[in-house]
C-alpha positions as CSV (number, residue, x, y, z in Angstrom):
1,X,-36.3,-102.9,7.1
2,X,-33.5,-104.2,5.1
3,X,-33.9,-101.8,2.5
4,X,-33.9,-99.2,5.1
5,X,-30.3,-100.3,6.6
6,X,-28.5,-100.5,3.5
7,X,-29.5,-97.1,2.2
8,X,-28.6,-95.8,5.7
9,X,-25.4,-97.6,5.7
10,X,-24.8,-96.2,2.1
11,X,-25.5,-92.7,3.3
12,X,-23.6,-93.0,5.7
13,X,-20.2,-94.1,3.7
14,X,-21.4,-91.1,2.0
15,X,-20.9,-88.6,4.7
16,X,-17.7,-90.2,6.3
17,X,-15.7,-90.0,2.5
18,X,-17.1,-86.5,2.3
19,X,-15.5,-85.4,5.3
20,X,-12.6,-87.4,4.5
21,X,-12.1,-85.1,1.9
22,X,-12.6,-82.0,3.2
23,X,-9.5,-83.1,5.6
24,X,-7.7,-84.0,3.0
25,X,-8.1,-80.6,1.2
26,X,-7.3,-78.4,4.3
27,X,-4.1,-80.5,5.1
28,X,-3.5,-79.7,1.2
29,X,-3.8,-76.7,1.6
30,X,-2.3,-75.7,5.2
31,X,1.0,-77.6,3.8
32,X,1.4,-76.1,0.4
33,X,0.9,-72.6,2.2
34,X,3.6,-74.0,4.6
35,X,5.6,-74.4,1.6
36,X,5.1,-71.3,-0.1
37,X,6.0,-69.3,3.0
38,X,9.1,-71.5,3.4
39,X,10.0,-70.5,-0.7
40,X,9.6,-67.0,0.0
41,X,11.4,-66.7,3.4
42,X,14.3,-68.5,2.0
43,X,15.0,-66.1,-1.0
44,X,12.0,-66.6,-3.1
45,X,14.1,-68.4,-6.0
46,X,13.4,-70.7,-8.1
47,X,9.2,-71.5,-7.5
48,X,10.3,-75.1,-6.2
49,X,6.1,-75.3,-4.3
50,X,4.7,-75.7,-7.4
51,X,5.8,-79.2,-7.7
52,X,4.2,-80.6,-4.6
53,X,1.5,-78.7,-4.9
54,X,0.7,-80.2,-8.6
55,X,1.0,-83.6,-7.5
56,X,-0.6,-83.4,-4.6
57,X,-2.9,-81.4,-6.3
58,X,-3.5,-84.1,-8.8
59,X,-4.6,-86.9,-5.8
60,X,-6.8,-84.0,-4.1
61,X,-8.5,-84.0,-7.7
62,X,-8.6,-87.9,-8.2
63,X,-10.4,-88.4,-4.4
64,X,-12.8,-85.8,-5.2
65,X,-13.8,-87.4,-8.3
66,X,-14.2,-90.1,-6.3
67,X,-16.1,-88.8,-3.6
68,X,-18.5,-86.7,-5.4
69,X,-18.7,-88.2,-9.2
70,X,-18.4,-91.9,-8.8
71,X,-21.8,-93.7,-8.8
72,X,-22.2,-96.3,-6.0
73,X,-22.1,-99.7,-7.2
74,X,-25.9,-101.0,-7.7
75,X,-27.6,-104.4,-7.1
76,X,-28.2,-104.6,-10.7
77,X,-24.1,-103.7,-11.7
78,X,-23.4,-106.8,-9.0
79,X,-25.8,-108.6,-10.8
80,X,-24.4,-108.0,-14.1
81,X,-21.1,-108.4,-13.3
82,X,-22.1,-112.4,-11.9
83,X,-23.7,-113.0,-14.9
């Protein structure tokens, strides 16, 4: 039954960062349109959005890496890494 908890408890962790993210990409994206309707209201000079909108872009990218690319650690990487 051990087994069974973990690998619920690991799916689990799995679920709650994937909708982590999926709030963290519609506040991205509900903000930088916030700011791209404040540019063009306020005489559409220089594009000034595109500098929050990079590097936020840039975190949105890192936490979906995380979220979706990064390999749980194993038993056998905590192994290795006591050895």
């Amino acid at each position: 039954m051990a087994d069974v908890d973990k690998r619920r408890e690991a799916a689990v962790k799995r679920l709650e960062a994937k909708r982590d993210f999926n709030i963290h990409v519609a506040i991205y994206v509900i903000v930088n349109v916030m700011l791209v309707v404040i540019w063009a209201v306020s005489g559409r000079g220089n594009f000034w959005p595109i500098w929050p909108i990079l590097g936020w872009g840039v975190a949105v990218a890192i936490h979906g890496w995380m979220t979706f690319f990064q390999k749980p650690i194993s038993e056998d990487d905590i192994r290795r890494e006591m050895e």
